[in-house]
NUBANU-266067 format. One record per residue (C-alpha): x, y, z. Coordinates in steps of 0.25 Angstrom, whole numbers, padded with zeros to 4 digits, always signed. Layout:
BEGIN
XYZ ...
***
This chain:
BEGIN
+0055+0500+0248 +0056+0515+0245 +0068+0520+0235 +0073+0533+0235 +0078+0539+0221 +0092+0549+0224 +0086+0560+0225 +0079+0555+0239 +0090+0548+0243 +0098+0562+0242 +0086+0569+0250 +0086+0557+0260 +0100+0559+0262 +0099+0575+0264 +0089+0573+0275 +0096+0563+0284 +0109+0571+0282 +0102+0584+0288 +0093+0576+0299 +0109+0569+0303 +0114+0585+0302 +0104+0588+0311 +0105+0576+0320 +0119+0578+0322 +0117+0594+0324 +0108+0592+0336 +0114+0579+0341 +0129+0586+0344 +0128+0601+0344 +0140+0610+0349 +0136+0621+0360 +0143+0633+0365 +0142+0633+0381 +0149+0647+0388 +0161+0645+0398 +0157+0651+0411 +0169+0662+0412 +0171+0675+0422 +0166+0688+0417 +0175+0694+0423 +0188+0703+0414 +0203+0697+0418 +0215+0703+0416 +0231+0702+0417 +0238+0711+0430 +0224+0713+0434 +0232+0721+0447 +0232+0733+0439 +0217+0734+0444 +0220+0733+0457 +0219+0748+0465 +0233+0750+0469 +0231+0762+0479 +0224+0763+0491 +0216+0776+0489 +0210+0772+0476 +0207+0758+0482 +0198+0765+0493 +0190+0770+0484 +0186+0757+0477 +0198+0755+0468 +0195+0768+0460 +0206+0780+0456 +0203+0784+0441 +0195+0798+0445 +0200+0801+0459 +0210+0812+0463 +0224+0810+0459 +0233+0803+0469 +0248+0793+0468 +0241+0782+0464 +0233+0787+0451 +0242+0780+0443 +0235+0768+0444 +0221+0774+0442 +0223+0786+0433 +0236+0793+0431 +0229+0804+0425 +0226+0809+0439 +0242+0812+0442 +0240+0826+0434 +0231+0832+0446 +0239+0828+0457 +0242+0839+0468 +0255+0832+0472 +0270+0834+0464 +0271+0819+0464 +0269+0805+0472 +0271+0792+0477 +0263+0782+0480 +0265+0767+0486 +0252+0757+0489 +0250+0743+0493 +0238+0734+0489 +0237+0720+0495 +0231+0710+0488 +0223+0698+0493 +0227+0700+0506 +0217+0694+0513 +0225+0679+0507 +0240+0684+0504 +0248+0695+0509 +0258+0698+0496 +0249+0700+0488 +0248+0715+0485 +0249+0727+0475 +0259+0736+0477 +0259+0751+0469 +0270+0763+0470 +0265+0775+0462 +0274+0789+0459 +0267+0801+0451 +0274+0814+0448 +0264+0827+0443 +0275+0832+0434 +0266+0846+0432 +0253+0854+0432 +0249+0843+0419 +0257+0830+0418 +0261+0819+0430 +0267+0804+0430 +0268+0793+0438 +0274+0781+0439 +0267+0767+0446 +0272+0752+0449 +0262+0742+0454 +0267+0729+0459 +0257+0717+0462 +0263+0704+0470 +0254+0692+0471 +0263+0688+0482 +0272+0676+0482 +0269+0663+0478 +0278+0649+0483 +0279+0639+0473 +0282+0626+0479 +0285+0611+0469 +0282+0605+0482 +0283+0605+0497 +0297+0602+0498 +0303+0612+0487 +0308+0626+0490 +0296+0637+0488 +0297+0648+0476 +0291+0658+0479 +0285+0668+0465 +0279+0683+0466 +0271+0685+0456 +0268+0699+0452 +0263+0711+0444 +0267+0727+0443 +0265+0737+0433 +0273+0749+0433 +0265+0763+0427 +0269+0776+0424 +0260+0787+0420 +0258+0800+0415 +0247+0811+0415 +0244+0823+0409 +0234+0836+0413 +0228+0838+0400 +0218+0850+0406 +0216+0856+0419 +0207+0843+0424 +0209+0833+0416 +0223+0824+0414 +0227+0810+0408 +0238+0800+0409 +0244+0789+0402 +0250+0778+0411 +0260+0766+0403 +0260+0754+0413 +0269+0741+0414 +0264+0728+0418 +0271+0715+0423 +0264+0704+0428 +0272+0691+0433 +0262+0680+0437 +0269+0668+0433 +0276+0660+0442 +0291+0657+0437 +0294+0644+0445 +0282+0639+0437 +0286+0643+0423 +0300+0651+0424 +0298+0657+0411 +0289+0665+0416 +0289+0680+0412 +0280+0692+0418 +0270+0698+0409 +0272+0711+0405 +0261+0721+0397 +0260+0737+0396 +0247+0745+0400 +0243+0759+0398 +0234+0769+0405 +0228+0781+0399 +0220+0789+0410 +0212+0804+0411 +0206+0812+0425 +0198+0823+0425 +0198+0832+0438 +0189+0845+0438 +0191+0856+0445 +0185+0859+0459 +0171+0865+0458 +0162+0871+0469 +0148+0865+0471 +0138+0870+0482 +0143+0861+0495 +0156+0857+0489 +0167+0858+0478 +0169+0846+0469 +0179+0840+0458 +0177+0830+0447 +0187+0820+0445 +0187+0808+0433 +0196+0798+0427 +0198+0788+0416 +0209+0777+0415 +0212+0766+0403 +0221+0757+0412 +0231+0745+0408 +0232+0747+0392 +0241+0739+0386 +0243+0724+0379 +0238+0711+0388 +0248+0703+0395 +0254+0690+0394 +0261+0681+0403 +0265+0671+0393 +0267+0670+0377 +0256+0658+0379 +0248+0665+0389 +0234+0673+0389 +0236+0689+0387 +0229+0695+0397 +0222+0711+0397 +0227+0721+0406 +0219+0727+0415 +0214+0737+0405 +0203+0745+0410 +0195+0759+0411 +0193+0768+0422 +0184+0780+0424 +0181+0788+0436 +0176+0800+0440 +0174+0809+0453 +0169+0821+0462 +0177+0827+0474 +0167+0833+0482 +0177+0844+0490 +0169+0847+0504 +0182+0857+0508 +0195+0858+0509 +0196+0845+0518 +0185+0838+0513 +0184+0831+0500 +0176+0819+0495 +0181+0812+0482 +0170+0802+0474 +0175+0793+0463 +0169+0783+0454 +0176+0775+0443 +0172+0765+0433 +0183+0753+0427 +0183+0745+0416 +0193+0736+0411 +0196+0736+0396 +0198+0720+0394 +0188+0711+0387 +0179+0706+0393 +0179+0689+0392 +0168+0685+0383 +0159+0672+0386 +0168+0659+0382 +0159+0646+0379 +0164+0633+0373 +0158+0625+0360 +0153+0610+0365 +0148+0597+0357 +0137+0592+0364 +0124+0583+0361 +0111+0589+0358 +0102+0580+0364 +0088+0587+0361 +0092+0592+0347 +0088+0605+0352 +0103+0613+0349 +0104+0617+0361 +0113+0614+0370 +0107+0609+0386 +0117+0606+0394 +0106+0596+0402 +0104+0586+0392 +0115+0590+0380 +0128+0583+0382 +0141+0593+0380 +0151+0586+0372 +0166+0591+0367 +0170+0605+0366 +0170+0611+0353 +0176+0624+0355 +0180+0632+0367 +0181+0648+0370 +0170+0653+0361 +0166+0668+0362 +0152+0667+0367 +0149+0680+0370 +0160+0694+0371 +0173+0695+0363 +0185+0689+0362 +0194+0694+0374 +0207+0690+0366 +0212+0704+0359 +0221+0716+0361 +0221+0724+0374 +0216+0736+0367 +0205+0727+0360 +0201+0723+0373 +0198+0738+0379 +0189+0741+0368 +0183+0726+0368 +0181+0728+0383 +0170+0738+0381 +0161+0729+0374 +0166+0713+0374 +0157+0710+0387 +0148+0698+0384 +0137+0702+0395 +0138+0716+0384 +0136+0730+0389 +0131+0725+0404 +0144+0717+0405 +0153+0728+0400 +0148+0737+0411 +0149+0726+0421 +0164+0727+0417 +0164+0741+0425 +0170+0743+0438 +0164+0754+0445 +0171+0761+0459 +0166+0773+0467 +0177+0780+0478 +0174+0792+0488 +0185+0797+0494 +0183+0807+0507 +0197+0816+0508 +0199+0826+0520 +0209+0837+0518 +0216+0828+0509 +0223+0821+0519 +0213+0810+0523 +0205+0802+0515 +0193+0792+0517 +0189+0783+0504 +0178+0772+0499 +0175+0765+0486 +0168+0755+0480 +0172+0745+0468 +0161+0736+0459 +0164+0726+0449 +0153+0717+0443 +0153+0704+0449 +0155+0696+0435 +0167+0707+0433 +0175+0702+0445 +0167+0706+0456 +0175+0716+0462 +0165+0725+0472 +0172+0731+0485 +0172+0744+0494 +0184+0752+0498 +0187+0762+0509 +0201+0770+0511 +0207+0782+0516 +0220+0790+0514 +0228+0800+0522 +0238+0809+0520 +0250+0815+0527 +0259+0825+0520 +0261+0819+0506 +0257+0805+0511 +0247+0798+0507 +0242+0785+0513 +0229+0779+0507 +0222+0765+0514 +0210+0758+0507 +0202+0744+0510 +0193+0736+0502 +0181+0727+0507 +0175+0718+0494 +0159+0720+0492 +0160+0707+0482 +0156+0693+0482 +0171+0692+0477 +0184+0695+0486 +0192+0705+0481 +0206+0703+0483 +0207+0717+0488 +0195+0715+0500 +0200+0719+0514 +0214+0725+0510 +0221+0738+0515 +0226+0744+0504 +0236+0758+0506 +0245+0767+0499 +0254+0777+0501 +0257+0790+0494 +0267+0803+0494 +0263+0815+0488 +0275+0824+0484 +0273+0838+0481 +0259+0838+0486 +0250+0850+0483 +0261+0855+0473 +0250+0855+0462 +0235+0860+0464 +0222+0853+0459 +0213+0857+0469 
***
C-alpha cells in the first residue's frame, strides 16, 4: 500500500479538481442560438409613407424632384416657391386594401398660397380610417361598432433663397388612435410632433441641338420629431423618419410637347433591428464545445435578447437618424439594401394633358415592395384632375395592387407668376 506524504496529497487533489472543472465544462456548456427575426425597419403611423396624390402615384410613388404642383406638400414643400399659380387647392382619395374592405382609405385636402416672387405657405390635413370594426360579447348582445384612425395636420413654409434654388420648413402634428375603447376605456390616442426640412433646385431652360431642356433636384428630411407611445407601459415606436433625394430633366420638344424624367432614392432614418439570439443550458455530449443540435440536448434558457450582431435600436429619435447609416448587421451591403429606388417619366402636351408611368423597387428582405404605375391628368381652366393605377411586380401583394387612385385640384390665379 502506497502512502502519500501532504505535499502529494495536495497535488492529488489539484488534478482531480481541474480534470471535475473540465468535466463539468464540457458536460453542461451554455450556447447562444439566433432568433430567426424579419429584416425588415417598422415603424409607428407608417400612413405617412403612403403616396397621398394621384400624379405622384403614377409615377411610382415619387415627388421629391418633380415640378411644383398642390400636392408637394407632402413631397417637398420647397417646390411652392416656383409655382406659376397665385394659390391652390387640392382634395384626393386613396383607397386602401380594396380589393378585401371598402372604408378603408386615405383621404388628403391641401391649400398653398405663393405669397410673392420669394416665399409661399401651405397648409395640409391627412386623415387615414381603417374602417369600422363591430365588436360583439356574443351572438345575442347589441354590436359596437369603433373607427379607428389616424391624421396629421401640416403647415409649411418655403423660402427662394436665389434665382433656382428655395427651401422650406414644414412643422407637422400627428394623432394616431388605434385602440379600441370598449376593450380598455381608458384608452387615449397617441399624439408626437414631426418636422420637415426640405430644398429644390430648378435651372434655367437651356438650348441644346434638337431640344431645350431643364434640370430639376430635390432633397427632403421627412418626419423629425420624438417616438410615439400609446401607453405609459407601451413600446415607443419611430416615426417614419426618412431621406429623399431626386433629381430630373425636362426634355421641352416645343411649346406643346414636353417630356419630364425623374429618379429618386428613399431611405428611412430609423435603426435598423439587430440580430436577437437567446443564451441556452445544454449538454455537451462529444466534449467538443460546440454546440450540435443533432446529438446535444438544449436545456433551460439562460438569457434572452442578446445583441448578436448590430446595435441596440432602443435610443432617441435623433440618435437613431445618425445610427441608421451605419447600425445594419449585413454592414454596408445591408445599408444599401435599405434604399428605395423610383424612376417616373411624365409625357405633357400643351400642358393640359398628361400620360405618366413609374416604377418602385424595394429589397425583398426590406419589405418586398416592387410595382409599376401608370397615370394621366387633364386640365380644363384652372381644374386639375389627375388618375393613377398600380399593378404589383412582387412575390408580395401590396395592399395598393389594382387600385384607382384620383385627385382633384384648383389653381387660382394661374399664370400670375412666370418660371418658364
Amino acid at each position: 500500500m502506497i502512502k502519500l506524504n501532504k505535499t502529494h496529497q495536495k497535488l492529488t487533489f489539484i488534478v482531480l479538481f481541474l480534470v471535475a472543472l473540465v468535466s463539468n465544462k464540457t458536460d453542461a456548456q451554455t450556447t447562444i442560438i439566433p432568433n430567426i427575426d424579419s429584416r425588415v425597419i417598422t415603424t409607428g403611423v407608417p400612413f405617412l409613407l403612403i403616396a397621398s396624390d394621384a400624379r405622384a402615384a403614377g409615377m411610382g410613388d415619387m415627388g421629391v424632384a418633380t415640378s411644383v404642383d398642390t400636392y408637394s406638400q407632402h413631397w417637398n414643400p420647397s417646390k411652392y416657391a416656383f409655382s406659376e399659380s397665385k394659390s391652390g387647392f387640392g382634395i384626393s382619395y386613396t383607397p386602401y386594401l380594396s380589393k378585401l374592405v371598402n372604408d378603408i382609405f386615405l383621404g388628403n385636402v391641401t391649400y398653398f398660397n405663393r405669397l410673392n416672387e420669394r416665399s409661399a405657405f401651405a397648409v395640409s390635413f391627412k386623415y387615414f380610417s381603417l374602417g369600422e370594426i363591430e365588436l360583439r360579447a356574443d351572438e345575442f348582445s347589441e354590436a359596437l361598432i369603433e373607427k379607428p384612425n389616424e391624421l396629421t395636420f401640416d403647415i409649411s413654409y418655403s423660402l427662394r433663397l436665389s434665382d433656382q434654388f428655395s427651401m422650406a420648413v414644414a412643422l407637422r402634428y400627428l394623432r394616431s388612435d388605434l385602440k379600441i375603447s370598449a376593450i380598455d376605456p381608458s384608452s387615449k390616442a397617441a399624439g408626437s410632433l414631426g418636422v420637415d426640412i426640405s430644398g429644390y433646385y430648378q435651372s434655367e431652360e437651356e438650348a441644346y441641338s434638337d431640344f431645350n431642356g431643364r434640370w430639376r433636384g430635390g432633397f427632403a428630411i421627412q418626419n423629425l420629431g420624438p417616438k410615439i407611445k400609446y401607453d405609459d407601459a407601451g413600446r415607443e415606436n419611430f416615426l417614419p423618419t426618412n431621406l429623399r433625394l431626386g433629381g430630373g430633366f425636362d426634355f421641352i420638344f416645343d411649346q406643346y410637347n414636353r417630356i419630364n424624367l425623374t429618379a429618386e432614392v428613399t431611405k428611412l432614418l430609423v435603426p435598423t433591428p439587430p440580430i436577437y439570439g437567446s443564451e441556452y443550458n445544454y449538454t455537451d455530449t462529444n466534449g467538443n464545445g460546440v454546440y450540435d443540435p443533432d446529438i446535444d440536448t438544449r436545456g433551460s434558457i439562460v438569457n434572452s435578447n442578446i445583441i448578436i450582431e448590430g446595435q441596440d435600436p432602443n435610443v432617441s429619435f435623433m440618435s437613431g437618424v445618425f445610427q441608421s447609416f451605419n447600425d445594419a448587421p449585413g454592414g454596408f451591403s445591408e445599408e444599401l439594401d435599405e434604399f428605395t429606388w423610383a424612376l417616373g417619366a411624365e409625357y405633357l402636351y400643351q400642358d393640359s394633358f398628361a400620360l405618366r408611368a413609374g416604377y418602385f423597387n424595394e429589397n425583398e428582405f426590406k419589405g418586398a415592395r416592387k410595382f409599376f404605375a401608370l397615370g394621366a391628368g387633364f386640365k380644363y381652366t384652372t381644374i386639375d384632375i389627375d388618375l393613377s393605377y398600380l399593378f404589383s411586380a412582387s412575390k408580395v401583394q401590396s395592399p395598393l395592387e389594382n387600385t384607382l387612385r384620383f385627385s382633384l385640384s384648383f389653381n387660382i390665379g394661374d399664370g400670375e407668376y412666370t418660371e418658364y
